[in-house]
Backbone as XML, in Angstrom:
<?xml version="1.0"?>
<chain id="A" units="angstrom">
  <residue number="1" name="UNK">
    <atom name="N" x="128.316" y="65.285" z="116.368"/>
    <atom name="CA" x="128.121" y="65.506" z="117.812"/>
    <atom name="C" x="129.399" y="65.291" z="118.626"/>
  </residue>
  <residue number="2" name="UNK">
    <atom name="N" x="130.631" y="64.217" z="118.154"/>
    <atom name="CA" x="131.530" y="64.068" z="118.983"/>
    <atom name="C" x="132.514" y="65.552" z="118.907"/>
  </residue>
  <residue number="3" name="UNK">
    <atom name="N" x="132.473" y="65.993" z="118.150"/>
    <atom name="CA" x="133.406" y="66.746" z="117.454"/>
    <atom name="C" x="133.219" y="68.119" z="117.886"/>
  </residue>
  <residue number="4" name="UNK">
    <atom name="N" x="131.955" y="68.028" z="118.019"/>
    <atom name="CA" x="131.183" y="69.677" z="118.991"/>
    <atom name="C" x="131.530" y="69.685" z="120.540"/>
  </residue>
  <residue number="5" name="UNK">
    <atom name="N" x="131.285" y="67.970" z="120.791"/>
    <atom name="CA" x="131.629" y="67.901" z="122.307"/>
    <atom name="C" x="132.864" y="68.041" z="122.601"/>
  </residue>
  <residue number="6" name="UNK">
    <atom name="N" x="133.421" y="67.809" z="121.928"/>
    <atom name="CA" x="135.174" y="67.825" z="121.754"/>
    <atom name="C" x="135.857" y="68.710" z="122.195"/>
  </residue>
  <residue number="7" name="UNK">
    <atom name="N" x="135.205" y="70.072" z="120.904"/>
    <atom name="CA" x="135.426" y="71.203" z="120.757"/>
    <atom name="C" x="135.268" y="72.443" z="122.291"/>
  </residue>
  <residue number="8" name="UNK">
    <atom name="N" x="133.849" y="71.927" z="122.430"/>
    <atom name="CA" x="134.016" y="72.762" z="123.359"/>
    <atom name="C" x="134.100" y="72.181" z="124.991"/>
  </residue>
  <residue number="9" name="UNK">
    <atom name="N" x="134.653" y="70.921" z="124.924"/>
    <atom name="CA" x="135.409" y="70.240" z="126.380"/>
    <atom name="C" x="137.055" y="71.043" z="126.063"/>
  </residue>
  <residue number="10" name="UNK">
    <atom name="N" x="137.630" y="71.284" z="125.099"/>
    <atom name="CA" x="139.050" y="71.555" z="124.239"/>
    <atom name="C" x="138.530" y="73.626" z="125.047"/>
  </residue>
  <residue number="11" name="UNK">
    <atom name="N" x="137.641" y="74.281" z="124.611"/>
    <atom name="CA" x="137.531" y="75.769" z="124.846"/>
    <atom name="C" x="137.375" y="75.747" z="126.371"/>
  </residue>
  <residue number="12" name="UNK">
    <atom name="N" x="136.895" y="74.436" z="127.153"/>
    <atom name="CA" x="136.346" y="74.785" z="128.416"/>
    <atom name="C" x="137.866" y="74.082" z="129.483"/>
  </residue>
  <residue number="13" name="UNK">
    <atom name="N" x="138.676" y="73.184" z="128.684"/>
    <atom name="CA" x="140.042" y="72.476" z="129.464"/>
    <atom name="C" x="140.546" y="74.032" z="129.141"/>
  </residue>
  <residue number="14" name="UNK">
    <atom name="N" x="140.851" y="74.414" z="128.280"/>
    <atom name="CA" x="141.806" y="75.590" z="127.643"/>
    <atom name="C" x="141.847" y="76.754" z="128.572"/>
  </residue>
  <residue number="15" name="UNK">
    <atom name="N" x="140.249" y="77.061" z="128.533"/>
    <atom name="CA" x="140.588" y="78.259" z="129.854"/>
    <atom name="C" x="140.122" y="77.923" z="131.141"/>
  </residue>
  <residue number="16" name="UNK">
    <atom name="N" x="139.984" y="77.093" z="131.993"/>
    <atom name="CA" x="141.115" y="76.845" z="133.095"/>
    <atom name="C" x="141.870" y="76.225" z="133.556"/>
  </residue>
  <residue number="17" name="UNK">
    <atom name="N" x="142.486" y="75.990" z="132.013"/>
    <atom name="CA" x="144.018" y="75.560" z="132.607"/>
    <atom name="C" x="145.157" y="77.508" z="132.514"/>
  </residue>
  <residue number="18" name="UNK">
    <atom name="N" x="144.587" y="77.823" z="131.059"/>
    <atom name="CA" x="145.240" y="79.426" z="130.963"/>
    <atom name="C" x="144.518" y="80.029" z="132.091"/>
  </residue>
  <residue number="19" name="UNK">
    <atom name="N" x="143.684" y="80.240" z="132.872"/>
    <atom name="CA" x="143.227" y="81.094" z="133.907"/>
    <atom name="C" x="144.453" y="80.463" z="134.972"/>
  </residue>
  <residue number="20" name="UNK">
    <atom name="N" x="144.461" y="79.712" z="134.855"/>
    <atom name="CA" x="145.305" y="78.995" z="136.586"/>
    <atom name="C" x="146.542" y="79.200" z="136.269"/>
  </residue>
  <residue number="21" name="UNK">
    <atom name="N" x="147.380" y="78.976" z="134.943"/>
    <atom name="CA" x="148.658" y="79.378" z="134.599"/>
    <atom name="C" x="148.454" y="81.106" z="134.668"/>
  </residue>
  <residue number="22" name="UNK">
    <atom name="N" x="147.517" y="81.947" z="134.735"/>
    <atom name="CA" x="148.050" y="83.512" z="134.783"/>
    <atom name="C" x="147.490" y="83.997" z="136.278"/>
  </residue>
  <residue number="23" name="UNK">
    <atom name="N" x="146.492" y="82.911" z="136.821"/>
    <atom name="CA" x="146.582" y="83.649" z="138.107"/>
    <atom name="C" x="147.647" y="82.919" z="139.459"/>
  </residue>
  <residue number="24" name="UNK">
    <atom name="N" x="148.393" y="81.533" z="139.064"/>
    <atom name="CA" x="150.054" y="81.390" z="139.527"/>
    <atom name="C" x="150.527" y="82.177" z="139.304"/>
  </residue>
  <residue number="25" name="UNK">
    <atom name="N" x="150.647" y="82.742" z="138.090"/>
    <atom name="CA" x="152.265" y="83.315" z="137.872"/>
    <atom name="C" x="151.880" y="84.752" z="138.658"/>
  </residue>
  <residue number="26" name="UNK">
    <atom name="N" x="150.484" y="84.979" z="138.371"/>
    <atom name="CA" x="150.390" y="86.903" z="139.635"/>
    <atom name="C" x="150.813" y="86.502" z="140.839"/>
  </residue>
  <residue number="27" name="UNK">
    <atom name="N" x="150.223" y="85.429" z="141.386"/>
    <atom name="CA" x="150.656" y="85.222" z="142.617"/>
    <atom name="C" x="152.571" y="85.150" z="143.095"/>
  </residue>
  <residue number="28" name="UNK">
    <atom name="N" x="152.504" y="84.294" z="142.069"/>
    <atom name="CA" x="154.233" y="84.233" z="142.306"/>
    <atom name="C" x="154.661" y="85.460" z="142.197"/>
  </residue>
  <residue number="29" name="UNK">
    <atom name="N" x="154.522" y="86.372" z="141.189"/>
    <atom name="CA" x="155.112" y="87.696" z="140.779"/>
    <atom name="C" x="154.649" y="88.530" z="142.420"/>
  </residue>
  <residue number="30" name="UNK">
    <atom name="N" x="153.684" y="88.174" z="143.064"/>
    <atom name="CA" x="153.580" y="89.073" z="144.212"/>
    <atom name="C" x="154.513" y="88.582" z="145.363"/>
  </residue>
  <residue number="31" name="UNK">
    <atom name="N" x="154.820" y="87.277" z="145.362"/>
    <atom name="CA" x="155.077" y="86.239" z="146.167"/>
    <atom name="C" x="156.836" y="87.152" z="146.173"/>
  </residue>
  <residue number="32" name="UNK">
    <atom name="N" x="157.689" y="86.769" z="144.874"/>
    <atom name="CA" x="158.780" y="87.076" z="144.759"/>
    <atom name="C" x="158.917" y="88.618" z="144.109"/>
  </residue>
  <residue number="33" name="UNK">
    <atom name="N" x="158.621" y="89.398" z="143.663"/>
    <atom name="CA" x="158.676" y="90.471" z="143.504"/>
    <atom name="C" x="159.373" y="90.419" z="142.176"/>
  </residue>
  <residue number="34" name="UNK">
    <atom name="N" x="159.697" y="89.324" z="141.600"/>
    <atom name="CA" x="160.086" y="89.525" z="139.973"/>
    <atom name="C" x="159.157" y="88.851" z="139.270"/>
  </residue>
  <residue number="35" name="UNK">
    <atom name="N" x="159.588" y="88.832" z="137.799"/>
    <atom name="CA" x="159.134" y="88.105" z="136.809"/>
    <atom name="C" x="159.476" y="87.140" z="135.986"/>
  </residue>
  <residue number="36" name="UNK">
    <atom name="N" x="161.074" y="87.388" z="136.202"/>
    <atom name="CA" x="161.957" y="86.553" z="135.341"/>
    <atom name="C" x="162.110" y="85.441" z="135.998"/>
  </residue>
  <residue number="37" name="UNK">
    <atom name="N" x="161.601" y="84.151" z="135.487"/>
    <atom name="CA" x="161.530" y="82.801" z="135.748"/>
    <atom name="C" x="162.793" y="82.499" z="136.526"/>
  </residue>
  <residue number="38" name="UNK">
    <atom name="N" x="164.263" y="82.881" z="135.943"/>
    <atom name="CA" x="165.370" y="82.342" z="136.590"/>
    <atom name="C" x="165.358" y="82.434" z="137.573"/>
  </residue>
  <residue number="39" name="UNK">
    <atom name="N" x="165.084" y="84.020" z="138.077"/>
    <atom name="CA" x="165.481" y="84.377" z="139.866"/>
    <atom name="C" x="164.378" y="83.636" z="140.668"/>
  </residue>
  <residue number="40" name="UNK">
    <atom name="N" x="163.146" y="83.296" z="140.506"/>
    <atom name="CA" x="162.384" y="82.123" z="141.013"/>
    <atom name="C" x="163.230" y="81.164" z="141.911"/>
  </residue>
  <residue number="41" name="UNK">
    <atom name="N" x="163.334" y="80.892" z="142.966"/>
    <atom name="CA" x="164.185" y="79.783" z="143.995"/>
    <atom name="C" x="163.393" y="78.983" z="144.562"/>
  </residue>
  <residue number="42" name="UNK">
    <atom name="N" x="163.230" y="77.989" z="145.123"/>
    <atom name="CA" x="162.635" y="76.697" z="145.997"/>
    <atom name="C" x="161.231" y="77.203" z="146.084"/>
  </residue>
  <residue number="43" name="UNK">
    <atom name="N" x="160.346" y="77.138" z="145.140"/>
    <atom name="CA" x="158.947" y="77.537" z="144.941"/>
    <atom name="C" x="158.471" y="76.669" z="145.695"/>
  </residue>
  <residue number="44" name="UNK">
    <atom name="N" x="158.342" y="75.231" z="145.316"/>
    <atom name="CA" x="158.077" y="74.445" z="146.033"/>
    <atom name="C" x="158.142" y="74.221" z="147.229"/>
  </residue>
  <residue number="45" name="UNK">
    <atom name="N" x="159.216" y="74.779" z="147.921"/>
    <atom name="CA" x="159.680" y="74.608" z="149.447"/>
    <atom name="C" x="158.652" y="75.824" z="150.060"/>
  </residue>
  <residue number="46" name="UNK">
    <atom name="N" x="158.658" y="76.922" z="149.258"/>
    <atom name="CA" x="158.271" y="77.970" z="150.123"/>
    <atom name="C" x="156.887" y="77.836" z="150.394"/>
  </residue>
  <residue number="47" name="UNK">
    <atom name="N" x="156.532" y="77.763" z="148.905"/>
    <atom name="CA" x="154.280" y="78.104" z="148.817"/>
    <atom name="C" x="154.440" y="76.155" z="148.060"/>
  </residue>
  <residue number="48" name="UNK">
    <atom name="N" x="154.354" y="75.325" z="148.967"/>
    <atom name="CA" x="153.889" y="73.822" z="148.053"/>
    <atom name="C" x="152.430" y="74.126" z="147.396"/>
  </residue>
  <residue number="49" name="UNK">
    <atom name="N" x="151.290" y="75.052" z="147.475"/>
    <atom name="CA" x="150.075" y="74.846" z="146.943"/>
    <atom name="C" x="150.543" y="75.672" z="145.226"/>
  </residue>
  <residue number="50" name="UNK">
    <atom name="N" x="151.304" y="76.349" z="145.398"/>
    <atom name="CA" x="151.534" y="77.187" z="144.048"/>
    <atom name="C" x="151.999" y="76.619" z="143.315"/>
  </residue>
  <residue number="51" name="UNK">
    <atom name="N" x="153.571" y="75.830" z="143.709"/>
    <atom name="CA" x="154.058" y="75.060" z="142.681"/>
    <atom name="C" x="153.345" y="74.377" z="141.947"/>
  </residue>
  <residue number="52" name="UNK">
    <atom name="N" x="152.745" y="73.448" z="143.389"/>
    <atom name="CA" x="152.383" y="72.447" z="142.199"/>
    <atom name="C" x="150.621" y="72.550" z="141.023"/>
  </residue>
  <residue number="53" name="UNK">
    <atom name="N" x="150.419" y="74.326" z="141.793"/>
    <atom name="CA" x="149.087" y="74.665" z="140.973"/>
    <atom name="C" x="149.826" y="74.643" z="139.269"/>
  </residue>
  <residue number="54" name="UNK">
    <atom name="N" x="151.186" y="75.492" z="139.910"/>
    <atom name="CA" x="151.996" y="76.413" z="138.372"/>
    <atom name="C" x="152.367" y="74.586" z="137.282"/>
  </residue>
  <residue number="55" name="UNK">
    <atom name="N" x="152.614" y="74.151" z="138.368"/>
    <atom name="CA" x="153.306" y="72.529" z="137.907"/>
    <atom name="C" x="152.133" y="72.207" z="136.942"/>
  </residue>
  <residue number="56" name="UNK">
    <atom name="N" x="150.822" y="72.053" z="137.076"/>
    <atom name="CA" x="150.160" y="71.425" z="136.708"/>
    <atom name="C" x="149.131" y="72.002" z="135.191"/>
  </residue>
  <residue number="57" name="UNK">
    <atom name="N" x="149.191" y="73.627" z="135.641"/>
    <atom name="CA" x="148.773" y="74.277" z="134.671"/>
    <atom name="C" x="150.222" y="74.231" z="133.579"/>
  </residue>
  <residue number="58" name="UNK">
    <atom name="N" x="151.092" y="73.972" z="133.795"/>
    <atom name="CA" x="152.337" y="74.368" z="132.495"/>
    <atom name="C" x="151.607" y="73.026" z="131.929"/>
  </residue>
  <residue number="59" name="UNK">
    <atom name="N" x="151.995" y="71.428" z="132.762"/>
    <atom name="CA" x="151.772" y="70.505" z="132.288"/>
    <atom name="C" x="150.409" y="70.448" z="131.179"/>
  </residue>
  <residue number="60" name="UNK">
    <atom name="N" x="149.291" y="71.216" z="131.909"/>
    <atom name="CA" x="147.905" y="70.628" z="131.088"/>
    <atom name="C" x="148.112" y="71.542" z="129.762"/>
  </residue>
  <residue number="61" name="UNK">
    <atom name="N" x="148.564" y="72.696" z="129.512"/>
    <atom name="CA" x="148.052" y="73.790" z="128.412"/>
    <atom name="C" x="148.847" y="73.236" z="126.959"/>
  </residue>
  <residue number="62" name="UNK">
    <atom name="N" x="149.993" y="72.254" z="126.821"/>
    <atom name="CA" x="150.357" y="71.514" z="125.886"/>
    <atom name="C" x="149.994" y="70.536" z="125.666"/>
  </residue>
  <residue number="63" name="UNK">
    <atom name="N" x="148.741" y="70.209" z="126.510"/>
    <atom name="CA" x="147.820" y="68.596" z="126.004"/>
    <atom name="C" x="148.413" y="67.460" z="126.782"/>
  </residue>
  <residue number="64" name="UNK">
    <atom name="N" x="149.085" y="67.196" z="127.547"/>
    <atom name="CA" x="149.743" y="66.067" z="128.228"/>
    <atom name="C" x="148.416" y="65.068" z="128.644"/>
  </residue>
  <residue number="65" name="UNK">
    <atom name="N" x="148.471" y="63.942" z="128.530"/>
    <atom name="CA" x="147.848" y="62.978" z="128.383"/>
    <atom name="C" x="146.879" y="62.908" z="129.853"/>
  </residue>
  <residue number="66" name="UNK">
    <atom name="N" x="147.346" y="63.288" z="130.889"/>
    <atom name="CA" x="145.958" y="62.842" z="132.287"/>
    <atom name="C" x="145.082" y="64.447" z="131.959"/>
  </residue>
  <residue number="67" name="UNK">
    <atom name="N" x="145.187" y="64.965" z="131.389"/>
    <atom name="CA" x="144.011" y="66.270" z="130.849"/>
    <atom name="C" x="143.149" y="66.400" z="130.094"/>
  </residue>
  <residue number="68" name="UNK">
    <atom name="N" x="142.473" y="66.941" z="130.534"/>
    <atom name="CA" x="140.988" y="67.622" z="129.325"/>
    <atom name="C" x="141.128" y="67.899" z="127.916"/>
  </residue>
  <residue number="69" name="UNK">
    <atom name="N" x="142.615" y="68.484" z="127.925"/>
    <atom name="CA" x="143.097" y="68.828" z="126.590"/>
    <atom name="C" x="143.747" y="67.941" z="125.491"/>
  </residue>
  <residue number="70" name="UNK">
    <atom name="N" x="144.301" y="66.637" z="126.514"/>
    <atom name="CA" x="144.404" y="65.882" z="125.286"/>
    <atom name="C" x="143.010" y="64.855" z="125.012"/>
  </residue>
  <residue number="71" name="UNK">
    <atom name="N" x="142.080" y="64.666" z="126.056"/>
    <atom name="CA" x="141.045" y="64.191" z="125.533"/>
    <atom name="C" x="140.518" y="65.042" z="124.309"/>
  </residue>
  <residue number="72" name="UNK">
    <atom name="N" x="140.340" y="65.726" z="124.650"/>
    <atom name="CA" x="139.118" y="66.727" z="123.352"/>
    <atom name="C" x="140.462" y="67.055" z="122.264"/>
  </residue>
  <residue number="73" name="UNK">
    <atom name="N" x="141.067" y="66.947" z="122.280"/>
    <atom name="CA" x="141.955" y="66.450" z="121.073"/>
    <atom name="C" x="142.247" y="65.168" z="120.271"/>
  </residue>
  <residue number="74" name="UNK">
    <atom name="N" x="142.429" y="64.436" z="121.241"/>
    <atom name="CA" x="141.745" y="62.915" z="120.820"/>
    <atom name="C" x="140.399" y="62.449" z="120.075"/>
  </residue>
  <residue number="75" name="UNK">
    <atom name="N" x="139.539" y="63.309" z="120.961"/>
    <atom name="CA" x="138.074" y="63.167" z="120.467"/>
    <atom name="C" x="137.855" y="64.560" z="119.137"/>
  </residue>
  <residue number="76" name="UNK">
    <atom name="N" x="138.546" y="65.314" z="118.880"/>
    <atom name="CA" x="138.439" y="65.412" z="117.640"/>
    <atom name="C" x="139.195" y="65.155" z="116.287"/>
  </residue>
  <residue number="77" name="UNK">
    <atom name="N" x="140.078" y="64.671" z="116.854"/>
    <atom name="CA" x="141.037" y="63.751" z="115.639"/>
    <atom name="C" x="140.016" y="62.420" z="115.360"/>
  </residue>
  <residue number="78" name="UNK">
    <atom name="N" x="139.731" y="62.085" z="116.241"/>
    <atom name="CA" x="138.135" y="60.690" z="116.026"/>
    <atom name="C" x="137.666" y="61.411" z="115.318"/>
  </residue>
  <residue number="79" name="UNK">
    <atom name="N" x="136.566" y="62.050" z="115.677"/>
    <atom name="CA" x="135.534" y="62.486" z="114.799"/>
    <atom name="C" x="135.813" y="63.175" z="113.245"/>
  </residue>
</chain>
């Protein structure tokens, strides 16, 4: 049972944290008119709600520890 709950807290952190990392980056791509990360300038200064949406979805989708994703990773390395 832990391992099911795990699993699918792990499928349900996963996509929306990937939904919020691809609907930032449309926004930004409309915002700045490119794609390429470099030309990106003072995100933060301009749109503060985007950054720190984009900030937070990069952070959660590699498991970083205050997320969903490293719980249900945790909880299935337990189980």
């Amino acid at each position: 049972p832990l391992a099911l709950s795990a699993a699918l807290l792990h499928i349900a952190g996963h996509g929306l944290a990937k939904s919020a990392a691809f609907c930032a980056s449309g926004r930004l791509l409309q915002l700045t008119g490119t794609s390429r990360t470099g030309r990106v300038r003072g995100l933060i200064a301009q749109v503060p709600w985007l950054g720190g949406a984009s900030g937070l979805a990069v952070a959660a989708l590699p498991g970083l520890p205050p997320f969903s994703l490293f719980a249900s990773e945790l909880g299935i390395a337990r189980a």
